[in-house]
N, C-alpha and C positions, 0 to 999 in steps of 0.2 A: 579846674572847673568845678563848683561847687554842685550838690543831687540838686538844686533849686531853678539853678541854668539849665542843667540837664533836661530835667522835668519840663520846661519853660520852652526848649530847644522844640521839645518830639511834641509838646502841644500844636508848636506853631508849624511843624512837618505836615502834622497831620489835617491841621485846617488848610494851607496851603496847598497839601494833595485832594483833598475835596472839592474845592476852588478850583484848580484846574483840569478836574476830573469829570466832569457832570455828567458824562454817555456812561462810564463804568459805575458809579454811583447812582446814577439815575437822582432821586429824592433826597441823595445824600444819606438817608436812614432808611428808608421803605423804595422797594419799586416806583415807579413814577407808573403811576394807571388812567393817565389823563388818555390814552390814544384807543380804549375799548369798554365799554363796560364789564367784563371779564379780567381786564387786568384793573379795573377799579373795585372790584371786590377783593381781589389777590393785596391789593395794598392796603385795605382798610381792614384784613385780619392782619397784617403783619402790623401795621398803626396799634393795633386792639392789644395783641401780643407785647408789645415794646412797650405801652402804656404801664399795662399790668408787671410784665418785668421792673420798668423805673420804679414804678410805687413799691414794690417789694426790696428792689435794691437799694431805696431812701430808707423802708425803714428798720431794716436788718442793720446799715450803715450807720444810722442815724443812733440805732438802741446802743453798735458796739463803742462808736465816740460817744455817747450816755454813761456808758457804763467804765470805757475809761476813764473818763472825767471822776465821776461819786466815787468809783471804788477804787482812784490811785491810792499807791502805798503812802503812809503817813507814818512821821511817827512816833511807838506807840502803841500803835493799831497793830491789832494779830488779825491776818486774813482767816475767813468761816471758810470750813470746810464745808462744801456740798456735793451730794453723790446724786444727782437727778431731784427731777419736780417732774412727777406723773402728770397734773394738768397740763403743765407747760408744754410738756411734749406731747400728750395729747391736742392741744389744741393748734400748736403749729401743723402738728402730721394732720387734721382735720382741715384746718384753715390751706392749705397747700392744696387737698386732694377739691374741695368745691373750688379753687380756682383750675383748676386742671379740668372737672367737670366742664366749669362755665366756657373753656377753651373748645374744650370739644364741641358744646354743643352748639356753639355759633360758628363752628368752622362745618361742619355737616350742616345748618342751616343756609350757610352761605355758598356750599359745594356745588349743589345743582346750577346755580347761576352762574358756577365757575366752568362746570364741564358741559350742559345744557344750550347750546346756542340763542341767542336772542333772537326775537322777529326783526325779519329786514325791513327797512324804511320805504325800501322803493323794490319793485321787482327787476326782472333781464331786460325791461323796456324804457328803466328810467321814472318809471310812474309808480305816486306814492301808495302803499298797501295798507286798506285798511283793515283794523283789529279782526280775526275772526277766529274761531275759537276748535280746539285741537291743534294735536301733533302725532306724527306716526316715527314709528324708530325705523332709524337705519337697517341694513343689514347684519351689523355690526352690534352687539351688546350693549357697550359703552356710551352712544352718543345718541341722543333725539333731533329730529331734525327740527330745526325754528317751527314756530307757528304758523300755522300758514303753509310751510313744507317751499318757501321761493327760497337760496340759497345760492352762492357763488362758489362751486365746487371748485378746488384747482390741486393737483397732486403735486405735492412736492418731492423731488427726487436730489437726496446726499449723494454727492459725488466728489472726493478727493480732486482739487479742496473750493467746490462753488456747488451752488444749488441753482437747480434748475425746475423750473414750473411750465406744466401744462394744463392751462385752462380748457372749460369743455365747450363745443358748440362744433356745428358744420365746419368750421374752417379750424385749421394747423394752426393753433397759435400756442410759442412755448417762447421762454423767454428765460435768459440770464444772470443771478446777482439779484436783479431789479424784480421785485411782481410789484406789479399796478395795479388798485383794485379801485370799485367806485366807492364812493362817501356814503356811506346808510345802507351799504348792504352787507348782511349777514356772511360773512367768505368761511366757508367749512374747508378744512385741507386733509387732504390725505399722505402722510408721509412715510416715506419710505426710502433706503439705501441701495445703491448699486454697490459698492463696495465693501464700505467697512462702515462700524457703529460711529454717526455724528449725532446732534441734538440741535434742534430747530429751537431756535430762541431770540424772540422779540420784546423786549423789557415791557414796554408802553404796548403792548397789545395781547399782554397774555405770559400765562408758566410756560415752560420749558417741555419739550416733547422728544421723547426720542426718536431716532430714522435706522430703521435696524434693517438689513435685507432680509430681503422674505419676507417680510412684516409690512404690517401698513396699520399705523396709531395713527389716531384722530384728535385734530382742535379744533377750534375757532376764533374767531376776532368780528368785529364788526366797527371800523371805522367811524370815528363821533365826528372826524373831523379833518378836513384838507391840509395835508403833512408830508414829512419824510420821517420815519420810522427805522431806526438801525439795530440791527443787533450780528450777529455771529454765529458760529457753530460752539456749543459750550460743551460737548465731549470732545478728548485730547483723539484727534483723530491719524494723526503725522506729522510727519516734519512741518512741514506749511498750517499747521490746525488754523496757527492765529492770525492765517490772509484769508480763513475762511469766512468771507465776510456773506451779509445779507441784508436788502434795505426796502422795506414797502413805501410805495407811491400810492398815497387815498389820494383821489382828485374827484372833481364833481364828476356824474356818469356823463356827462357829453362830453367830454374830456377822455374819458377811460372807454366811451366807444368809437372814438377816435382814432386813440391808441391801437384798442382792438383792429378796427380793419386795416391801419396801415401796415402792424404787425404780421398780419394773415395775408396783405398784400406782397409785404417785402418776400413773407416764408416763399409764396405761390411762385412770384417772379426769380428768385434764387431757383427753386426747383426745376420750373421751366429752362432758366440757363444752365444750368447741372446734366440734363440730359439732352439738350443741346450738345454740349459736349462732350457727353458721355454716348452719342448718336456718329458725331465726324470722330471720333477714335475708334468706334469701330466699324466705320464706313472705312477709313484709312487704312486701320489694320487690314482688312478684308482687301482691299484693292492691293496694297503689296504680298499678300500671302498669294490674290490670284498673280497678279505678273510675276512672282519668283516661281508656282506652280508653272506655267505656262515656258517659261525659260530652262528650266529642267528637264518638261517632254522634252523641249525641241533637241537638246543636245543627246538624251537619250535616243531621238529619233535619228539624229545625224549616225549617232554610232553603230545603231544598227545599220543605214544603207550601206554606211561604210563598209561593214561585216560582209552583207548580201553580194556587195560589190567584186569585194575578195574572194568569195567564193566561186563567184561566178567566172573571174580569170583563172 
């Protein structure tokens, strides 16, 4: 097989595994940031990055097939010795570092919008919130709450190997694998581990976070739009890591308050049947502990008349 096939072979691997790959690729090159505006910043610096990388790798590439070309050996021709060109390398090591500036400063411009939550579209009633102006921080350092301060808190719990979510409100409601949130509202999570180190990660709704125990880091997401959403646990957490799976449900909020109470209903009626029967087990238990109590006087009482009896003859 000639290098040409070869080369020809791992092209068509590699486009064939992007093809049939679109969850682990996402964009094929970039995140795919259609499912938040927080992951639609995350993609549009990596777009930014990638851009700036290509242009630099056309034309380093481009100078070195330049320069093999003009300067192959001929011959004839005696190659020029050269020991350095002080501009030259002054102006690449210059030209390098204002692109690295220009990197940084658009990624801190873009950062607050990435760790910063948005305003929600609707509040906990469904009904749309208009613009109003502040924000107050968390308890927490790191995170501001949206504008406006409405938000859909829900704690996410890593647990060898599925995550598990508790939303907040009057009623028990937690759920497995699956969180369902409503369309336009701003969801803050608080995450955290019962076990061992995993990392909450939804491609289309945001970076990667870790779930550490004892710990509780913070993100957000706010759904643009009615979907199913998948991603995983992206730290190696055990044997099972890669069934660590996880999937958000955005549905319109009549939908996801739907959800909500039947959720809170099924918890309530499980409960009630739980101590149901955790009420006739120990009605039961109690009712034979008395009749075998009650069965033991008696023979203890036989034995004594017996005794009393004996002595008496």
């Amino acid at each position: 097989m000639t290098r040409t096939s070869v080369l020809a072979s791992l092209l068509i691997a590699v486009a064939v595994s992007a093809v049939l790959a679109p969850g682990a690729s996402a964009d094929v090159f970039t995140p795919d940031g259609s499912g938040s505006p927080n992951a639609g910043r995350i993609d549009t610096l990596y777009k930014l990055v990638g851009v700036l990388g290509l242009i630099v790798f056309i034309a380093v590439e481009g100078m070195l097939l330049w320069s093999m070309v003009k300067f192959k050996a001929r011959k004839g021709r005696k190659a020029a010795q050269i020991h350095g060109n002080t501009k030259l390398e002054i102006g690449w090591t210059v030209g390098a570092a204002v692109i690295l500036v220009f990197i940084t400063a658009v990624t801190f411009i873009q950062l607050s919008g990435i760790i910063d939550p948005d305003r929600s579209e609707i509040d906990a009633n469904g009904r749309p919130i208009t613009a109003s102006a502040g924000s107050a921080l968390f308890a927490s350092t790191n995170q501001k709450r949206p504008p406006g301060g409405d938000a859909l808190n829900i704690r996410v719990d890593g647990q060898q190997y599925l995550w598990r979510f508790q939303y907040p409100g009057p009623k028990t409601v937690n759920s497995y694998v699956e969180m369902v949130v409503p369309v336009g509202r701003t969801v803050t999570l608080d995450i955290t581990a019962d076990d061992v180190a995993h990392s909450w990660w939804i491609p289309e709704l945001g970076g990667k976070m870790d779930a550490l125990p004892g710990y509780i880091n913070k993100t957000w997401f706010k759904a643009t739009k009615p979907g199913v959403f998948k991603g995983q646990c992206a730290e190696l957490c055990g044997r099972n890591h890669a069934n660590m799976l996880a999937t958000v449900r955005a549905v319109p909020f009549e939908d996801y308050r739907r959800w909500y109470d039947g959720r809170a209903a099924a918890i309530q009626r499980d409960r009630d049947e739980a101590a149901k029967q955790r009420a006739a087990l120990v009605r039961s238990e109690g009712e034979q502990a008395a009749g075998g109590g009650a069965n033991s006087s008696g023979g203890a009482g036989g034995a004594a008349s017996g005794g009393q009896g004996s002595t008496e003859d």
